[in-house]
Backbone as JSON Lines, residues from 0, in Angstrom:
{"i":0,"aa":"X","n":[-52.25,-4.54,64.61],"ca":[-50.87,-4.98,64.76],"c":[-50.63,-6.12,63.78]}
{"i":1,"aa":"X","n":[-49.45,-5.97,63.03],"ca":[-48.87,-6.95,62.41],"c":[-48.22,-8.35,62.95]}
{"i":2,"aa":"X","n":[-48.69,-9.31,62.98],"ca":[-48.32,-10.33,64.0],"c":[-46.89,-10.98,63.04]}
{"i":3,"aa":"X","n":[-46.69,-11.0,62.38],"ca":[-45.22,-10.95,61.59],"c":[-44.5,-10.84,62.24]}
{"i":4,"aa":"X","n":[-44.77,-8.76,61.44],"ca":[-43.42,-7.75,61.66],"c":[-43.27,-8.12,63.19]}
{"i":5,"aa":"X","n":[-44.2,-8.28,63.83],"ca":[-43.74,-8.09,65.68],"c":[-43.08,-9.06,65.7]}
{"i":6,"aa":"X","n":[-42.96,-10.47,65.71],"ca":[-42.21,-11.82,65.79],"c":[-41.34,-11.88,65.48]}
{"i":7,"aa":"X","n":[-41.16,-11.02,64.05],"ca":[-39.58,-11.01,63.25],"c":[-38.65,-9.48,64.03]}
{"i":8,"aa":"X","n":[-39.56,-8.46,64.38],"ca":[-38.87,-7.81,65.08],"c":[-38.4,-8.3,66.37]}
{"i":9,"aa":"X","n":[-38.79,-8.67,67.22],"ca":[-38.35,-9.26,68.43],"c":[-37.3,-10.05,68.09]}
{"i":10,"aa":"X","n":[-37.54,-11.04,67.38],"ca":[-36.42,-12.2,67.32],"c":[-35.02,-11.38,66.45]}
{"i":11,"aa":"X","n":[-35.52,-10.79,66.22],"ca":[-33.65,-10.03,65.49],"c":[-33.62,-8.99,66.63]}
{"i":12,"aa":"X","n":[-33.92,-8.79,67.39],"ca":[-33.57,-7.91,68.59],"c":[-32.85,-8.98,69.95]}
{"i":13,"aa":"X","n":[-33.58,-10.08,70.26],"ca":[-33.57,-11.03,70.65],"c":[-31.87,-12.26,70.35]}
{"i":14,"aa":"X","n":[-32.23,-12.1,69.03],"ca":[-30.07,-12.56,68.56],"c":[-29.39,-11.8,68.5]}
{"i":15,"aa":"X","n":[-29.26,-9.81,68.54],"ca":[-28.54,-9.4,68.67],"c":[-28.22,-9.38,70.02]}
{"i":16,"aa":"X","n":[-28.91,-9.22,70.86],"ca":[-29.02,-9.29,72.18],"c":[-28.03,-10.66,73.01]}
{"i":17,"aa":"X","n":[-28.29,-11.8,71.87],"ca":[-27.57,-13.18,72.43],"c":[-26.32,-12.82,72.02]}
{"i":18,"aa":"X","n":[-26.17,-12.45,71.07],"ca":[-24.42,-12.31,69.91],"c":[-23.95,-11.59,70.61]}
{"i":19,"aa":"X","n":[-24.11,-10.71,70.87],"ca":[-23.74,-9.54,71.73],"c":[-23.45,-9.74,73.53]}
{"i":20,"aa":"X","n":[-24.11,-10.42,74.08],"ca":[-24.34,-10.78,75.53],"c":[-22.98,-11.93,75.33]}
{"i":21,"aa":"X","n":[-23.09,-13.06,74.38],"ca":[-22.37,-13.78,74.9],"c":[-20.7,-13.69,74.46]}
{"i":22,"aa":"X","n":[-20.39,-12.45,73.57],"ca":[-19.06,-12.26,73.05],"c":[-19.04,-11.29,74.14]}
{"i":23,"aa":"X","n":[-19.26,-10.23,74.74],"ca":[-19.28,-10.08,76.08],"c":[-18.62,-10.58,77.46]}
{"i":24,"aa":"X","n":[-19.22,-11.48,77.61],"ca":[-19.2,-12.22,78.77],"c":[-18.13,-13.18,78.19]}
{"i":25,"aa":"X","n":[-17.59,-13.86,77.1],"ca":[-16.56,-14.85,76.6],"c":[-15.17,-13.49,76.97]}
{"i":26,"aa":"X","n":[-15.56,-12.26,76.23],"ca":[-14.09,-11.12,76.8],"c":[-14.08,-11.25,78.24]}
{"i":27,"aa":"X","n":[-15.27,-10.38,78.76],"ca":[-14.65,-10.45,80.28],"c":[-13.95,-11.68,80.79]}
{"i":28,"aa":"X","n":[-14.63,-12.8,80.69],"ca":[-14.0,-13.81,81.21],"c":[-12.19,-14.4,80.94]}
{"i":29,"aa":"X","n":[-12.24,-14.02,79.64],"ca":[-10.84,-14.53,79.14],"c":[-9.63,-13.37,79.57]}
{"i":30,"aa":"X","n":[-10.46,-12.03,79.97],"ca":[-9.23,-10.57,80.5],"c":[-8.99,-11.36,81.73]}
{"i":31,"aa":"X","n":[-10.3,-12.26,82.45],"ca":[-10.15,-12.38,84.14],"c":[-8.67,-13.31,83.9]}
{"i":32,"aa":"X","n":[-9.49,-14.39,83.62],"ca":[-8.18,-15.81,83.31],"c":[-7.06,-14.77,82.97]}
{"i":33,"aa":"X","n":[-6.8,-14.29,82.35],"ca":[-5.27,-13.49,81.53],"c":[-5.19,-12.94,82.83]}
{"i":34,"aa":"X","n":[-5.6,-12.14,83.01],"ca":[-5.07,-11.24,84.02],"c":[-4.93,-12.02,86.05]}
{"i":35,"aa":"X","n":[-5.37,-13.55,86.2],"ca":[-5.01,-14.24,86.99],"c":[-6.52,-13.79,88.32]}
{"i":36,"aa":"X","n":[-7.02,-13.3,87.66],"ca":[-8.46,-12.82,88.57],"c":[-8.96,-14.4,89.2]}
{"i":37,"aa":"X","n":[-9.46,-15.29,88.1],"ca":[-9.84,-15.98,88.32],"c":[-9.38,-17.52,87.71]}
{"i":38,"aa":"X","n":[-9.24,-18.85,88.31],"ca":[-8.76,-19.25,87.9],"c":[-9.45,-20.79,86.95]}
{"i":39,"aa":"X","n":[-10.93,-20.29,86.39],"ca":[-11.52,-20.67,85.19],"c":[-12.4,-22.36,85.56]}
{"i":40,"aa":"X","n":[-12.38,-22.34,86.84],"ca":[-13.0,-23.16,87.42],"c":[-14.51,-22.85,88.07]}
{"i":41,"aa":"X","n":[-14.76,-21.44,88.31],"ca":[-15.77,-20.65,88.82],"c":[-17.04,-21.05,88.18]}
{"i":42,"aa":"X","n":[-17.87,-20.96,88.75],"ca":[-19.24,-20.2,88.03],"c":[-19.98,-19.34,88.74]}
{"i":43,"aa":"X","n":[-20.87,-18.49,88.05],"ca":[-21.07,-16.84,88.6],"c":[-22.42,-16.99,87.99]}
{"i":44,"aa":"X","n":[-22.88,-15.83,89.18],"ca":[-24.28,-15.43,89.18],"c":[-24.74,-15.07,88.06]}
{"i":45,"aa":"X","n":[-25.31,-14.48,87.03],"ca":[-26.04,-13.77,86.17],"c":[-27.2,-13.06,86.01]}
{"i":46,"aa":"X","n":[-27.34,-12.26,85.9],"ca":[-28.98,-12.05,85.36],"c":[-29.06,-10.78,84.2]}
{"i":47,"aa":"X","n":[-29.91,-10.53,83.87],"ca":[-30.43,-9.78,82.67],"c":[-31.8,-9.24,82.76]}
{"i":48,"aa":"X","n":[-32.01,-7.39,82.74],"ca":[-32.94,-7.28,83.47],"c":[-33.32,-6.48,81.55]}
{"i":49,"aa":"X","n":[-34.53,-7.0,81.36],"ca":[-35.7,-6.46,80.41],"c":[-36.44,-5.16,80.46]}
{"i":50,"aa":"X","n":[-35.93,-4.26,80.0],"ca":[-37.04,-3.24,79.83],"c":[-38.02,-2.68,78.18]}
{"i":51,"aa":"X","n":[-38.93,-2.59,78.68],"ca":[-39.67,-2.09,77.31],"c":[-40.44,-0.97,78.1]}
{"i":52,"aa":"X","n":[-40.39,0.15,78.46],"ca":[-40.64,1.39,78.79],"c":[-42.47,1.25,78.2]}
{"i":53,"aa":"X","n":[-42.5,1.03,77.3],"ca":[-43.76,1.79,76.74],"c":[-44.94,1.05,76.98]}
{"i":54,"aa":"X","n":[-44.64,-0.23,77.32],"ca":[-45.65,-0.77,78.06],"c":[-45.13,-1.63,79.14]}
{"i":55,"aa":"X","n":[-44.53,-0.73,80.44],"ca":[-44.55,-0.69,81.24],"c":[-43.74,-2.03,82.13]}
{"i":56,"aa":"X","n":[-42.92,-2.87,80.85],"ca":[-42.48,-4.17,81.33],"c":[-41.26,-3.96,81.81]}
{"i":57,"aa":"X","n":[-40.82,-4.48,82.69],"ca":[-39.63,-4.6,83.46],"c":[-39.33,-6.21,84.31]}
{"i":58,"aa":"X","n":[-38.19,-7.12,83.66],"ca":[-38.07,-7.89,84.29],"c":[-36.97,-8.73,84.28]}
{"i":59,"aa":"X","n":[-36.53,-9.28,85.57],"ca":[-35.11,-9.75,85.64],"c":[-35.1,-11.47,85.51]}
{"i":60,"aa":"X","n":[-34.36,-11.5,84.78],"ca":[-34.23,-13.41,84.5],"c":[-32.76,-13.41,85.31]}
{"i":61,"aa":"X","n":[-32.7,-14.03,86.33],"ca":[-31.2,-15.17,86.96],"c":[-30.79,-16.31,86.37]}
{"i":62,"aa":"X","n":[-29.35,-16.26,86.49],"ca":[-29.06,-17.91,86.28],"c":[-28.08,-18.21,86.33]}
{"i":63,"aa":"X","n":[-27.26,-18.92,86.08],"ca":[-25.1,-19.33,86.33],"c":[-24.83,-19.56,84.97]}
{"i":64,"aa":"X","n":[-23.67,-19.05,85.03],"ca":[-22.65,-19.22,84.41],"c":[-21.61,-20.07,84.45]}
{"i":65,"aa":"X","n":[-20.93,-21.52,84.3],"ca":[-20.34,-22.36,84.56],"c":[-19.09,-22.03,83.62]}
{"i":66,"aa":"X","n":[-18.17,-22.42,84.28],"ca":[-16.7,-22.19,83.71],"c":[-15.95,-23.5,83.15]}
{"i":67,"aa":"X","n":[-16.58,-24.44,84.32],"ca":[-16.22,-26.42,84.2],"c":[-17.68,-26.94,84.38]}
């Protein structure tokens, strides 16, 4: 195994994953506010569950989301 390529692969999997997760979660939140769902004071559960199939990993990270 290439201890590199693996580090540099993960970590560009790893920021698409952030770029992506948090323009995400910035839409939903701003349709809620627009649309009067919520009124931007909240904070909410989270989590993000990990899979890599091929060796057998599966796992969920929790945490909040703060609005104020």
């Amino acid at each position: 195994m290439n201890e590199e390529t693996f580090n540099l692969s993960i970590r560009k999997f790893l920021k698409v994953v952030g770029v992506s997760s948090q323009r995400e979660i910035e839409q939903a939140v701003s349709k809620a506010l627009a649309d009067g769902k919520i009124a931007g004071t909240e904070h909410f559960p989270v989590s993000v569950i990990l899979e890599l199939p091929g060796v057998q990993l599966n796992v969920r990270f929790d945490g909040e989301i703060h609005l104020e």
